[in-house]
N, C-alpha and C positions, 0 to 999 in steps of 0.2 A: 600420620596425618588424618585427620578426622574427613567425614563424606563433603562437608562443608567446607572446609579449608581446601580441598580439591578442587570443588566445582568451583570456587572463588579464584585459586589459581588458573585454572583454564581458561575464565573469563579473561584474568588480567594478560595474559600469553597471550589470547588471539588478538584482545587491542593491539600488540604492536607488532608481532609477528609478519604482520602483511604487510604494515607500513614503508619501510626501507628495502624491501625486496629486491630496487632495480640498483641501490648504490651499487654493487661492486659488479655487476653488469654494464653498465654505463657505455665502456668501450663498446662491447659489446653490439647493443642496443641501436648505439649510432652508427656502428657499420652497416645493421640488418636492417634498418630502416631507410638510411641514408638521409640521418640530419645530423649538425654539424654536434658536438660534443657539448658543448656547453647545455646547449636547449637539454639535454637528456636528463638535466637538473627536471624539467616539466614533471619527470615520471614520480617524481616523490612529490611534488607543487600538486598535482591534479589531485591524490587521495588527500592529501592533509585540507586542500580547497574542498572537498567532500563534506570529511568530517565537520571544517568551521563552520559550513552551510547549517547543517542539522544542529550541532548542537548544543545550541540556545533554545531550539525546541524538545531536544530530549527530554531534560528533566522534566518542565514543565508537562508534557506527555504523561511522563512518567506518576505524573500525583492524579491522573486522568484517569489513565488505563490500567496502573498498577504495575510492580517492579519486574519481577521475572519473568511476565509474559513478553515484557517489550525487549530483555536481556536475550530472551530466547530467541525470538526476532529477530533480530541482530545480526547474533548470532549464527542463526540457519540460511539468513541471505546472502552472505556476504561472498559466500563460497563460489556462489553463481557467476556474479563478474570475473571472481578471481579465472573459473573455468575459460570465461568468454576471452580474458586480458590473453590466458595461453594461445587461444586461437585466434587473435586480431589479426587481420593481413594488414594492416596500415599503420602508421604511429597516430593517427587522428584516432583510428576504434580502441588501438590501445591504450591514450588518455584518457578517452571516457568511460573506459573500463577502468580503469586507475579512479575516476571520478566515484564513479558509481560504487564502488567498495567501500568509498570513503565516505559514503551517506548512509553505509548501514553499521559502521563502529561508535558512534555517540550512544546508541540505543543499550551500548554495553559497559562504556567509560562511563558517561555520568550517571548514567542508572543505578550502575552496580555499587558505587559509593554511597549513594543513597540509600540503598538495600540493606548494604552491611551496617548504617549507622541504627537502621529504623528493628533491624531484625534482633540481633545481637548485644549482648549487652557490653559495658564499657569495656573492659578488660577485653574480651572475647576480638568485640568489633577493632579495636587498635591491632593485637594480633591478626585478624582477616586483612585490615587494610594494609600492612606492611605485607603478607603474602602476596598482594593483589598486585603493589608495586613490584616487589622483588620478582613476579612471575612477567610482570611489563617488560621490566629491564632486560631478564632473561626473554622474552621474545623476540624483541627486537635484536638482542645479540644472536641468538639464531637463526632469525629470519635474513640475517645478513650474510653471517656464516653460512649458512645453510646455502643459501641463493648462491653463492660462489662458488659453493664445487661443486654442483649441482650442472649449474651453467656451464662448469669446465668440462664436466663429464660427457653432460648429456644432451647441453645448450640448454637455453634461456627457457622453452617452452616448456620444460621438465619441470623449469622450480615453482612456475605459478602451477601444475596440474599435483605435485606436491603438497604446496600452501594451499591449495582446495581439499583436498584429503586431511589435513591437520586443521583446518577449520571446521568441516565435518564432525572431526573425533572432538573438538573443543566444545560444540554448541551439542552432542550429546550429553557432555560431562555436565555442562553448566543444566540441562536440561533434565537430568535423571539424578545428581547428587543435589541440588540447592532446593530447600524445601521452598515451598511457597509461602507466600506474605501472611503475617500473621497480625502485625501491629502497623499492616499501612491502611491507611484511612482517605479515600480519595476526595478529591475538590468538587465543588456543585456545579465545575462547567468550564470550559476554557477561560473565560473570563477571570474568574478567582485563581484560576492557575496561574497566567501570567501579569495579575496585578502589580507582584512583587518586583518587578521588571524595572517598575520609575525608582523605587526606594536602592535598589542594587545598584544600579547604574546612579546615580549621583553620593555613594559615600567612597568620601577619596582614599581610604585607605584600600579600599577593595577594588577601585579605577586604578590603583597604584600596583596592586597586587596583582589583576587581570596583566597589567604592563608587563608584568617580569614574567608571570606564565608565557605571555608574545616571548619576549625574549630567549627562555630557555630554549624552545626550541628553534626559534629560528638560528640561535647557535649550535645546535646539536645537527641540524640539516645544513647549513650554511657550511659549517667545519668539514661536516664527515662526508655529503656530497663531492664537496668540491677539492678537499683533501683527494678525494678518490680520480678526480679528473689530474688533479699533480700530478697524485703518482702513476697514473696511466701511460705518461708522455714521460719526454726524457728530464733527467737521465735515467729514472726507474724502470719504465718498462712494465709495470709489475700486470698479472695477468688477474682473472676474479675472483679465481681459488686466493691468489695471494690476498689481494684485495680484502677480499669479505674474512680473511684470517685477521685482520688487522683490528677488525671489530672484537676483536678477544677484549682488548681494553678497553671497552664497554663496559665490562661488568666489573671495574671499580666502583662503578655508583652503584652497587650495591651492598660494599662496604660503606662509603660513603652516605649512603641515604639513611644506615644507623647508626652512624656518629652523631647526624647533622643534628636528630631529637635532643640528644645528651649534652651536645654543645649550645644548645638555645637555650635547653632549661637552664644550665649554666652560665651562660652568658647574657641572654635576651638575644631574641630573633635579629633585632640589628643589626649588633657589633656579626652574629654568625652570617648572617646576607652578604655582608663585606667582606668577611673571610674567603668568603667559596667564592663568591664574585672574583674576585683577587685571585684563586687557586685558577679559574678558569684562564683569564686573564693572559696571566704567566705560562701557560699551557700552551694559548692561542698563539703569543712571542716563540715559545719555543720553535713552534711550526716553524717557522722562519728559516729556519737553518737548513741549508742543503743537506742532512746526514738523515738516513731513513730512520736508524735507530731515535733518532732528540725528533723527526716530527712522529712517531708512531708515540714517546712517552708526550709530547705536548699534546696528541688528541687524545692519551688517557688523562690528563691533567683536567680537559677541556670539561671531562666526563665527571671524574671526581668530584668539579666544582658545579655543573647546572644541575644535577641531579640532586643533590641538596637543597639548592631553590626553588625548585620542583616542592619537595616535600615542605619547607617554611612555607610556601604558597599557598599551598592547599590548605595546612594548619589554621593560617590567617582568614581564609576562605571562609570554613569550617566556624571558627571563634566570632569573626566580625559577623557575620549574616544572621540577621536575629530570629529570620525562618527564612521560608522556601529554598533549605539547604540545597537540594537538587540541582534548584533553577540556577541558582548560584557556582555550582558547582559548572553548569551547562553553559555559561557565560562565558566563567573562567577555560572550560575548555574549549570554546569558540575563540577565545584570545589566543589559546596556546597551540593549537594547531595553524591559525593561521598565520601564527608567529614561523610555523613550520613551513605553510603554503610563500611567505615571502622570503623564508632563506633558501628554498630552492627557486625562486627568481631575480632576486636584489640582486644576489653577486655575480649573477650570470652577466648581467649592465656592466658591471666592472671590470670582469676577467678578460677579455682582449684589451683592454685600455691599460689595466695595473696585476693582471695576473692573479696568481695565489696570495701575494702579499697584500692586493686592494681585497681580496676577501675576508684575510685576517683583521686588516684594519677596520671591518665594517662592521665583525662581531663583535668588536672589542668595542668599538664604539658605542654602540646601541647597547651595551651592557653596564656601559659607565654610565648613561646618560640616564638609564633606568635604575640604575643605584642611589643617582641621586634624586631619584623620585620619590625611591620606595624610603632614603632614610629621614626624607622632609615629612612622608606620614605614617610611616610605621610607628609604634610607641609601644618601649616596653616598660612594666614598674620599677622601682630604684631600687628591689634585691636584682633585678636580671633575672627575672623570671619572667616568661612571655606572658605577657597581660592581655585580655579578652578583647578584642578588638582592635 
C-alpha cells in the first residue's frame, strides 16, 4: 500500500471510528449516569448533530483555506473532546463532548473527498476513494467492537482515552504521509465560495439525492442503536462485549459497497437503489423475529443494503454538480449525518409506545418513502449505464 493510500485510509478510519463508540455501552452508560435507557440513543444524536452543523461549511472552507491543512485540523482536534467525553462527571458534559467531536469530523469527510478528486488522477482517485470508504466502514466496525470489550474489561472510560490515542496516531498518518495540494486553486473570498449554495440546493435530483444520504444513516443509527437497546433487556440479556460483537456484520458493506459499482454500471443507478433498498428492507422484517440468530443476520442485511446507497449517492453527488464538488459533497454530508442525529432521536418517541417493532416500522418507512423520491428524479440512459446527472 503506497504512502498515500495509507494516509487516505487513516483519514477515512478516524471519520467513523468515534462515531458509534457508545452503541454497545448504552446499558452501560444509563446505569452510570442515571438516565432512563432509551435517551442514551442522545450519545450517538449529539456527535452526528456536530458533524450536520459544520458540514455545509467544510467544503466551502475547504476551497478558502486549502485541503490538508483543514483535514489536519480535524484531524488533531478531535482527540481533545474525545479525552474530555472520558472524564465528564455528568451526562449533560458528556453530550457536549459528544457534540464537540462532531464539529471537528466534516473538516476530514468532505474535505478529504475533494482532495482525492483534485489531487489524483482518474484511475488513482476511484481506487483512493473506495480505500477511504472501505477504511470508514472498517472504523466504525471497530470503533464499536472495540468500545465493547474495552467497556467489559476496563469500563467505559477506557474506550474513549483509547479512541483518543487512535486519533492521535490517525491525524499523524494523514499529516506525514498525504503530500500537500498541488492542483488546488483557492476562491477570491467567502463569497465565491458559497455562491454555488442556491444552484445546489434547488436541482432535484441532488435534493433527492441529499434525501437518501438522510436516510442511510438514520437507518444504520435508528437499527443498530436501538437493536442494541432490544438486546440489552429481556429475553437477551446480552452484555457490551456481546453487544459491540454483533457489529461484525457491519462489514458486509464492504463486500457490498463493491458490488453496488458493478451492478449500476449494469443495471443503471435506479433499478440498483431499489435493490438494496429492498435488501435493507427485508433485513429490517427480519429484526422482527424473537430468535438472536435472524435479528443479528437482519441487521447484516440492514448493512448490505444502505451502504450501497451510500456509494450510488455520492456517485450522483459527484456527476450531477457541475462544480463546487466539495460544497456539494458538504451539503450531502450535512443531510447524512443528520439523517444519523434523528435516528438516534425519532425512535426513541416511539419505543415505550410500540417498542422495537415501532422502530423497525420507522426505518422502513422513511426508506420507502425516499425511494420513491429518488426513482421520480433519478435518470438513467436506455443502455443502463448511469448517465451524468
Amino acid at each position: 500500500m503506497t504512502r498515500q493510500a495509507v494516509g487516505i485510509s487513516a483519514a477515512g478510519f478516524l471519520c467513523f471510528v468515534l462515531l458509534y463508540t457508545t452503541q454497545p455501552m448504552l446499558a452501560v452508560l444509563s446505569e452510570h449516569f442515571q438516565v432512563p435507557l432509551p435517551q442514551t440513543g442522545l450519545t450517538v444524536t449529539a456527535i452526528l448533530a456536530g458533524v450536520a452543523l459544520v458540514a455545509p461549511f467544510a467544503g466551502g472552507l475547504s476551497e478558502l483555506f486549502g485541503r490538508k491543512r483543514l483535514m489536519v485540523a480535524g484531524a488533531s482536534l478531535v482527540g481533545v473532546p474525545t479525552v474530555c467525553a472520558a472524564l465528564a462527571p455528568s451526562y449533560g458534559l458528556f453530550l457536549l463532548c459528544r457534540f464537540v467531536q462532531g464539529l471537528a469530523l466534516p473538516f476530514i469527510f468532505a474535505v478529504s473527498i475533494a482532495y482525492i478528486t483534485e489531487e489524483f488522477p482518474g484511475p488513482q482517485a476511484i481506487r483512493l476513494t473506495g480505500r477511504f470508504q472501505i477504511a470508514g466502514i472498517g472504523g466504525g466496525f471497530l470503533g464499536r467492537v472495540g468500545a465493547g470489550y474495552l467497556t467489559d474489561w476496563f469500563g467505559w472510560r477506557a474506550a474513549f482515552f483509547v479512541g483518543a490515542a487512535v486519533a492521535a496516531v490517525c491525524a499523524t498518518l494523514v499529516a506525514t504521509l498525504l503530500p500537500a495540494e498541488r492542483r488546488f486553486v483557492a476562491t477570491s473570498g467567502l463569497r465565491a465560495s458559497f455562491a454555488s449554495y442556491g444552484t445546489l440546493l434547488t436541482d432535484r435530483r441532488l435534493i433527492a439525492t441529499f434525501c437518501l444520504g438522510f436516510t442511510v444513516l438514520f437507518a444504520i443509527v435508528g437499527a443498530f442503536t436501538f437493536a442494541n437497546v432490544h438486546l440489552a433487556g429481556p429475553p437477551f440479556f446480552l452484555g457490551p462485549g456481546a453487544l459491540g460483537a454483533i457489529f461484525t456484520v457491519y462489514l458486509i458493506g464492504t463486500f457490498t459497497t463493491s458490488l453496488a459499482a458493478r451492478l449500476a454500471i449494469r443495471y443503471g443507478r435506479k433499478r440498483s437503489v431499489a435493490l438494496w433498498v429492498a435488501v435493507s428492507v427485508c433485513g429490517a422484517l427480519l429484526t422482527l423475529w424473537d430468535w438472536l440468530p435472524a435479528i443479528i443476520l437482519g441487521l447484516g442485511l440492514i448493512a448490505a443494503g444502505v451502504f450501497p446507497e451510500q456509494t450510488l449517492s455520492l456517485n450522483v453527488v459527484a456527476s450531477s454538480a457541475p462544480r463546487a464538488k466539495s460544497t456539494a459533497v458538504g451539503i450531502y454530508t450535512t443531510a447524512y449525518y443528520l439523517g444519523g442525529a434523528c435516528g438516534g432521536i425519532l425512535p426513541a418517541t416511539i419505543w415505550n409506545v410500540a417498542g422495537w417493532p415501532g422502530c423497525v416500522a420507522m426505518v422502513i418507512a422513511l426508506q420507502l418513502f425516499v425511494l420513491g423520491v429518488v426513482l421520480a428524479t433519478w435518470r438513467d440512459d436506455p443502455t443502463g449505464q448511469p448517465a451524468r446527472g
